[in-house]
C-alpha positions, -999 to 999 in steps of 0.1 A, spaced: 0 0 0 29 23 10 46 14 -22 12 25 -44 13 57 -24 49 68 -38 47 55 -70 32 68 -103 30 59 -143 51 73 -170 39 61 -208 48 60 -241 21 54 -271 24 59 -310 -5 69 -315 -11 73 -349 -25 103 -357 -64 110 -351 -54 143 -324 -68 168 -342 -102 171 -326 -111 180 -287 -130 148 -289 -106 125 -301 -81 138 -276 -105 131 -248 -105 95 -262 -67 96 -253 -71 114 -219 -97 87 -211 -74 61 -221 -46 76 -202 -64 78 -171 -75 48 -170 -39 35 -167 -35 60 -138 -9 76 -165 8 112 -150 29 120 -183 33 99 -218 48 108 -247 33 111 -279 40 97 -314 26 102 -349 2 127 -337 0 138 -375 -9 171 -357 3 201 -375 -7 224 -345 29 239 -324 10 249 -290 -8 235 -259 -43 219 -260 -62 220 -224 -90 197 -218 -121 204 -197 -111 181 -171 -76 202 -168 -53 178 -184 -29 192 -211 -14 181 -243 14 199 -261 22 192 -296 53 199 -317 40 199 -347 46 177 -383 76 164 -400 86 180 -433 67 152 -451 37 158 -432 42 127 -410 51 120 -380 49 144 -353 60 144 -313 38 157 -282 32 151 -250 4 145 -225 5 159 -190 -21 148 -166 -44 177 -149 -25 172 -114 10 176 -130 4 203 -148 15 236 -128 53 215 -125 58 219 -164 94 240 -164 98 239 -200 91 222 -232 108 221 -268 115 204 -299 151 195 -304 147 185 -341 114 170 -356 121 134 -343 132 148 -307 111 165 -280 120 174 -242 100 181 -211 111 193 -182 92 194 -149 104 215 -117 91 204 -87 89 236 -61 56 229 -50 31 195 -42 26 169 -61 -1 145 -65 8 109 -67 -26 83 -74 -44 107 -55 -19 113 -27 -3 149 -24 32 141 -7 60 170 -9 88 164 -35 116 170 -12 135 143 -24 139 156 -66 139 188 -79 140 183 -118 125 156 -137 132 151 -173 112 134 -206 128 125 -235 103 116 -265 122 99 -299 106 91 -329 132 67 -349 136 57 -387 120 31 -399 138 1 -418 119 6 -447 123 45 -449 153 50 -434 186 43 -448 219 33 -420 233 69 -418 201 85 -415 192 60 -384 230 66 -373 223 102 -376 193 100 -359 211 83 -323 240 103 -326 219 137 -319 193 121 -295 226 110 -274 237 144 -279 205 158 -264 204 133 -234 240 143 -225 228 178 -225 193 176 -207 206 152 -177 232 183 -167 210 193 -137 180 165 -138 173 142 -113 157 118 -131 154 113 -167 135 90 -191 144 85 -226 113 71 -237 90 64 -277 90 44 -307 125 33 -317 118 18 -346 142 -9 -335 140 -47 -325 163 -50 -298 152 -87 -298 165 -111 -269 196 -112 -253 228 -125 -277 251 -129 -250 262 -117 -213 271 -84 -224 240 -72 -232 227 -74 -199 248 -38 -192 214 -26 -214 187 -44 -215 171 -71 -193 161 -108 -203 127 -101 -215 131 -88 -252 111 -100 -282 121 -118 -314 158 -113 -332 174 -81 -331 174 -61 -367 199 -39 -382 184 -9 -365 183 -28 -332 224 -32 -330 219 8 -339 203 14 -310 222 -14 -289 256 13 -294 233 42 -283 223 19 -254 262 12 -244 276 48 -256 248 64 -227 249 38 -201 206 36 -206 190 7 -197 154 -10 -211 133 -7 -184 101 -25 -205 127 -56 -209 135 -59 -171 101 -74 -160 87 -109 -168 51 -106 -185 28 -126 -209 47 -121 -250 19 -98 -256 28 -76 -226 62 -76 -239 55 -65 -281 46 -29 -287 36 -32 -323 11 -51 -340 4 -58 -382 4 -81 -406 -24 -108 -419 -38 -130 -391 -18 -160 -385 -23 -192 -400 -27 -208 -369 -56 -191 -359 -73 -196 -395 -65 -236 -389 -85 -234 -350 -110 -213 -362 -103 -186 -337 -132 -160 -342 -109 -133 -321 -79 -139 -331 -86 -148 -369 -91 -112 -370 -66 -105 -351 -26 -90 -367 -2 -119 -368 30 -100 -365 42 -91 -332 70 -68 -326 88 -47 -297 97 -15 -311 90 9 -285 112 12 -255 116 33 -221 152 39 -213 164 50 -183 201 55 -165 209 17 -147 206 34 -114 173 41 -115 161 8 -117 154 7 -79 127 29 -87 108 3 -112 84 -19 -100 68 -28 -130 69 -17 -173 51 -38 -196 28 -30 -226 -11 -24 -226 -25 -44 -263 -44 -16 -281 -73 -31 -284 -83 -25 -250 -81 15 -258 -110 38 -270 -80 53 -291 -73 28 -319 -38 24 -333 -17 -8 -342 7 4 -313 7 -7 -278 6 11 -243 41 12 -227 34 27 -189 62 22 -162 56 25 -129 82 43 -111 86 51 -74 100 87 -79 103 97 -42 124 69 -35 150 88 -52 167 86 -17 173 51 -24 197 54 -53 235 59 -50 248 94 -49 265 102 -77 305 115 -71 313 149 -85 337 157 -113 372 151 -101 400 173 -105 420 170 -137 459 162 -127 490 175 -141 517 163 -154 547 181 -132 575 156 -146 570 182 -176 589 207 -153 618 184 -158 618 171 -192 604 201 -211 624 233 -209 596 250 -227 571 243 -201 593 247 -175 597 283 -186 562 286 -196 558 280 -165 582 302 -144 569 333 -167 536 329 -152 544 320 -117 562 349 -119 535 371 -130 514 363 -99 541 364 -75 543 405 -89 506 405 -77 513 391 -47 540 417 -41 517 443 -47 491 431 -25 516 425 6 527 461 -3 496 475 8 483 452 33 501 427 62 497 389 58 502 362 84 526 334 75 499 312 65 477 334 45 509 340 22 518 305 22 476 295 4 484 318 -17 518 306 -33 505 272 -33 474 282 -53 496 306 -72 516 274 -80 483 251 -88 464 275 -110 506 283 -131 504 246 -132 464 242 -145 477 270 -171 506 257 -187 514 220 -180 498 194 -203 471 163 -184 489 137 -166 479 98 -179 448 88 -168 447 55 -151 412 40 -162 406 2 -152 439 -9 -149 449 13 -180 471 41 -186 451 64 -211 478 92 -225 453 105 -251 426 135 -244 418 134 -278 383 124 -279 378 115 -311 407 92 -307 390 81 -275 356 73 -289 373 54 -321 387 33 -301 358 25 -276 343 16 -312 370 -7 -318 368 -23 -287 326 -34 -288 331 -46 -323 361 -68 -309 341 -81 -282 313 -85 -300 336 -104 -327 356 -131 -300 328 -133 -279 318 -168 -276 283 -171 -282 265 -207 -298 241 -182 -324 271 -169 -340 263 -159 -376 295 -162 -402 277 -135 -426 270 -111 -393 308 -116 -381 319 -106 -414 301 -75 -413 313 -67 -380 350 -75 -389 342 -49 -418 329 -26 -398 360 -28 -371 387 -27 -403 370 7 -410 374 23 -376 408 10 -381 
């Protein structure tokens, strides 16, 4: 009961199109609410409209408008209670949306007002991916490589953050013991070209699949629904499912940072059937215990960069470099003690930071020592080639009983060209 108290629903639903109309909005509302839904983000709204869209019974959607091909389109519902927290809400490109809530006042949680003292800023990410049929490799690529951009800039001063919608991806089941830094042992079906896509995006940002982390029923676990009615169901004479899409896919996805998964305590899929709104999509709602924020591990601040001082020695450049500006400061030190006494100890800080910040100035990043590993390079593109190189070796000598002599190919390619 205590757990129901603290806990709310966070969704994510393609819902193709059909939001144009205050009617067919309160279809979704009603839908929404149902689940006991606080915020869900919004797919192929095919909504043209850039603006805010208030219901009767106070609950808000927000829409970001089309693509440039008329398709598509991002938004976001916001339950009436939730409403008054919204901080700020933008379109990062026509395929990525933020919204940011700041808690400085109550919130209401399944009917509960409790005080958010535990998280100040929460954070939605809503993706809309490329399709395998519509999408070629470097727009998909293209496509990951800004929405990790835009996570690495909206989780700067968030508490929590959810990267959450339709991938257009099949992550499929786990294909080995690495893939459990990502994703949990409930996927669907074998992963797709788009689905190792997203698997880098996964690794590169340290998010996790919160909809594969709990055990449910395979339709609990698929997101997207099409195709003819299966032949099995023809052969039984299923009424229901005869008329029923045979094709079942996971596609849509709620990813979140590994250390909130405390917070979880459940995140399947809701068939669509059992909405007003009609779509070939399913429901993804997770239910998250955001005032147990208290529970997670503190993250540890940026550390100081070192310096490499044996430059002092080997490098007569530096070393004057160096000298030139400790002597500069030790001037404006001079000055300073020329107009006003200092103790001993007050002029012995400031030589020693006079020292540190001639030092943070002039000498070059001392070796970091990462795992066991001396890294000399602070080249980043350097660094993020050869974290590339690294996955596709593993990937490549991982031992592994599905192994696919076409697929290692590839992936030898692929690490000869990073190379």
């Amino acid at each position: 009961m205590e757990r129901k108290k603290e806990s709310t629903n966070f969704g994510t639903w393609n819902v193709r199109g059909k939001t144009d109309s205050i009617g067919k909005l309160e279809d979704i509302s009603s839908d929404l609410r149902k689940r006991k839904i606080s915020v869900c983000a919004l797919q192929e709204t095919f909504n043209s409209r850039v603006g805010q869209t208030r219901l009767e019974n106070g609950d808000l959607f927000i829409f970001f408008g089309r693509q440039a091909n008329l398709r598509g389109g991002l938004g976001f519902y916001i339950h009436a209670d939730w409403v008054h927290a919204i901080g700020s809400s933008r379109a990062a490109s026509e395929r990525i949306s933020i919204l940011r809530f700041s808690f400085d006042t109550k919130v209401v949680l399944r009917g509960q007002t409790a005080t958010p003292h535990n998280f100040s800023d929460l954070v939605f990410i809503n993706a809309y991916g490329h399709t395998m049929h519509n999408g070629t490799p470097e727009m998909v690529h293209g496509f990951f490589h800004e929405l990790e951009a835009v996570y690495r800039n909206e989780r700067r001063g968030s508490d929590l953050i959810f990267v959450m919608g339709d991938f257009n991806a099949k992550i499929g089941v786990r294909q080995s013991e690495m893939d459990e830094a990502f994703m949990g042992p409930h996927g669907k079906g074998v992963r797709n070209a788009n689905g190792d896509i997203l698997r880098d995006f996964l690794e590169s940002t340290s998010l996790y699949l919160a909809n594969t982390h709990f055990n449910h029923r395979p339709m609990q676990i698929a997101t997207w629904h099409g195709g003819r009615p299966s032949a099995a169901a023809e052969r039984r004479g299923d009424d229901y499912r005869r008329h029923q899409p045979g094709l079942h896919n996971q596609l849509d996805y709620i990813a979140v940072p590994k250390r909130m998964l405390p917070l979880f305590t459940d995140a399947r899929a809701f068939l669509p059937h059992n909405q007003v709104h009609r779509t070939d999509h399913s429901l993804v709602v997770a239910t998250v215990r955001i005032h147990s924020i208290y529970r997670l591990k503190k993250l540890t601040g940026a550390k100081k960069v070192k310096r490499e001082y044996s430059a002092l020695v080997e490098d007569l450049d530096a070393r004057g470099e160096f000298q030139q500006v400790v002597n500069g400061y030790i001037g404006q030190l001079r000055e300073e003690e020329a107009t006003s006494e200092q103790s001993p100890a007050q002029r012995y800080d400031k030589i020693k930071k006079i020292l540190n910040r001639a030092a943070e100035e002039t000498l070059p990043e001392a070796p970091v020592k990462v795992s066991g590993y001396v890294h000399y390079s602070s080249d980043t593109i350097l660094s993020d080639l050869s974290e590339q190189q690294r996955r596709l070796s593993a990937r490549i000598y991982h031992k592994s009983s599905k192994r696919n002599v076409r697929k290692l190919e590839k992936l030898k390619r692929r690490r000869n060209r990073v190379f």
